[in-house]
C-alpha positions as CSV (number, residue, x, y, z in Angstrom):
1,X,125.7,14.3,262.8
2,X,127.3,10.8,262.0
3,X,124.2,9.8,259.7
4,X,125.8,12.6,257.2
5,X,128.2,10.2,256.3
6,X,125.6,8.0,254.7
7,X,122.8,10.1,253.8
8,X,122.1,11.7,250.5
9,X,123.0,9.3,248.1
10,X,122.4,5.5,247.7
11,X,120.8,6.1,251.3
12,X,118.9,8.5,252.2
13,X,118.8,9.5,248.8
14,X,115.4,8.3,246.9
15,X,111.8,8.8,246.9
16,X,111.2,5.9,249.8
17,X,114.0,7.7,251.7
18,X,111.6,10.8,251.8
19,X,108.6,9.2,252.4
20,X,110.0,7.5,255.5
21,X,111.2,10.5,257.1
22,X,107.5,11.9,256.3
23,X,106.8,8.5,257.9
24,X,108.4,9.5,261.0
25,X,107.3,13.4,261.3
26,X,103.7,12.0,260.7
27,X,104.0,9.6,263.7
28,X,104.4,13.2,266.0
29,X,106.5,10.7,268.1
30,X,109.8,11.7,269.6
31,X,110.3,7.7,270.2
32,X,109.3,5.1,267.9
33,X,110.3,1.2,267.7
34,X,111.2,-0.3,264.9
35,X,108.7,-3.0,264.8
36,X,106.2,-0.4,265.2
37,X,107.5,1.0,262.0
38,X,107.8,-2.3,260.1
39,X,104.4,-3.1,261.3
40,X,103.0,0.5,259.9
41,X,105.0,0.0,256.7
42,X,104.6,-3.8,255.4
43,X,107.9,-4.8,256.6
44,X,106.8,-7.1,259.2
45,X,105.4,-9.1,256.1
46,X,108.0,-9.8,254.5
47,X,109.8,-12.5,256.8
48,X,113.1,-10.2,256.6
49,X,113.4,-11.2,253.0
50,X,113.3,-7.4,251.0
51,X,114.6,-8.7,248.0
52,X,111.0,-8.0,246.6
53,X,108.5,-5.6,247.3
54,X,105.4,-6.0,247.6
55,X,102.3,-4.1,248.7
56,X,104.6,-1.4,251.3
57,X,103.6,1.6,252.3
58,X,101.5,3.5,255.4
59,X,97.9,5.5,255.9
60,X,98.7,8.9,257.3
61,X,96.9,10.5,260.2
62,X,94.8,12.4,257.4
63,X,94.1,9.0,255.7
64,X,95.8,9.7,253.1
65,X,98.0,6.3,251.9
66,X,101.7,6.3,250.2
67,X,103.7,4.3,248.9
68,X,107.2,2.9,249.4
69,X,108.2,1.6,246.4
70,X,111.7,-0.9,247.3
71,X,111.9,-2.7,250.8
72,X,115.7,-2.4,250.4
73,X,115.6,1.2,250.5
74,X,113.5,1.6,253.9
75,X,116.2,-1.1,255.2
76,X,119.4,0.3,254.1
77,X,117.2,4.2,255.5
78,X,116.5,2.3,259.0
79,X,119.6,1.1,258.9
80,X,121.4,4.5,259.2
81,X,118.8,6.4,260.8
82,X,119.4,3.4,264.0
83,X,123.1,3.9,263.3
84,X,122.6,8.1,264.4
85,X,120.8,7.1,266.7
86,X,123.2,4.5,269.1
87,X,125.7,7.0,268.4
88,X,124.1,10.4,269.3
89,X,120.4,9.4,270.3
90,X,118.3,10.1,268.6
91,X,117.7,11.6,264.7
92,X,116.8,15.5,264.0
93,X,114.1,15.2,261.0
94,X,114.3,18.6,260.1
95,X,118.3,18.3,258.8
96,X,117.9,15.3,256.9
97,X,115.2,17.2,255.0
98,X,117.4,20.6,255.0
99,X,114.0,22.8,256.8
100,X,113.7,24.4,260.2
101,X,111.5,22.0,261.6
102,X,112.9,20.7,265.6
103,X,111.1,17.7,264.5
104,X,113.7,14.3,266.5
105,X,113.0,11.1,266.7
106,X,114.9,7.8,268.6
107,X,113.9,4.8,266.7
108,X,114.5,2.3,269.8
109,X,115.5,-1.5,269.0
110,X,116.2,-4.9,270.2
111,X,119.4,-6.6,269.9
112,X,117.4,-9.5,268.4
113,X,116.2,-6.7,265.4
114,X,120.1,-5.4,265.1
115,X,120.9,-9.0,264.0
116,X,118.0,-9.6,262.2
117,X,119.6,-6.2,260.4
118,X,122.9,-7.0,259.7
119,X,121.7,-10.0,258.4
120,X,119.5,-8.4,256.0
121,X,122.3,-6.3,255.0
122,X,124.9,-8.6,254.4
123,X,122.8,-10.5,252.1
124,X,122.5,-7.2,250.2
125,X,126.3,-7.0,250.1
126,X,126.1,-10.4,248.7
127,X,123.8,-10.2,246.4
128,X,122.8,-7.0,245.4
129,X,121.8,-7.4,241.7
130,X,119.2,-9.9,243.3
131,X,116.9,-7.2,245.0
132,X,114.0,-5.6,242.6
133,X,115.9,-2.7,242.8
134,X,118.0,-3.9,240.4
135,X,115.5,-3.2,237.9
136,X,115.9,0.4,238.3
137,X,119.8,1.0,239.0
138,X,122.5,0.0,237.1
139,X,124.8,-2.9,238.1
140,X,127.6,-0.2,239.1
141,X,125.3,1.6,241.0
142,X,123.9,-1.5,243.1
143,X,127.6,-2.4,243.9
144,X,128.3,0.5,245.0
145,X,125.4,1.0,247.1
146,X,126.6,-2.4,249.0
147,X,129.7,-1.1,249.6
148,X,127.9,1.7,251.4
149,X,126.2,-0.9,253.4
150,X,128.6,-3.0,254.0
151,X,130.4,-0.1,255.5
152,X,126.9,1.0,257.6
153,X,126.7,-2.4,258.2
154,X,130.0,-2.8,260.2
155,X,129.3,0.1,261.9
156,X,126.1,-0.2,263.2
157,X,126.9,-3.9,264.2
158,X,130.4,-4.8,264.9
């Protein structure tokens, strides 16, 4: 899987990473867009600005709501879960949560969105000590989680 690459750490690597991918499974889709999932999540309210997050998060199908806690986080998690998928297709759930489960998903999007994407991610690069993430991770940390990016971000969009 290319998404190994990037998963487990600065990506893939947190409480909102986890949450998405229960997200995804709780969706019992094996194709999902991603407005569909920035509408379900908050996302779509943010204008494409994550450096603040308010008020994210989704209502299961048992009703039961959770929370995602940094808007960065589901970004820089779409942003490698869309990168698996242009390269091999889709994404299988049940490896990036080390289980059995044959759960797959192909999160489909626009080219319009893939901009809209590397845009959000080179401001991250930019400015990464301006996201409310910041509050939690150490200056080291934040840089290197936009080198990361900067890296997914080439290859998802160049």
């Amino acid at each position: 899987m290319h998404i190994e690459k990037y998963w487990g750490n600065y990506i893939g690597g947190t409480d909102d990473s986890l949450t998405l991918l229960e997200y995804l499974i709780d969706k019992q889709k094996t194709e999902i867009a991603l407005s569909e999932i920035f509408e379900d999540t908050g996302l779509d309210k943010l204008n494409w600005d994550f450096c603040a997050s308010p008020n994210l998060g989704y209502t299961d199908s048992e009703g039961e709501e959770h929370d995602f806690y940094y808007a960065v986080n589901l970004i820089t998690d779409l942003a490698a879960l869309m990168l698996e998928c242009t390269v091999n297709g889709s994404v299988p759930l049940g490896i990036l949560l080390d289980d059995e489960s044959e759960n797959t998903v192909r999160i489909t999007f626009t080219e319009e969105e893939k901009i809209l994407i590397n845009k959000a991610l080179s401001h991250f690069v930019k400015e990464p000590l301006s996201y409310d993430l910041h509050e939690m991770v150490p200056d080291e940390d934040m840089q290197e989680m936009a080198q990361d990016c900067e890296n997914l971000r080439k290859e998802l969009c160049e």
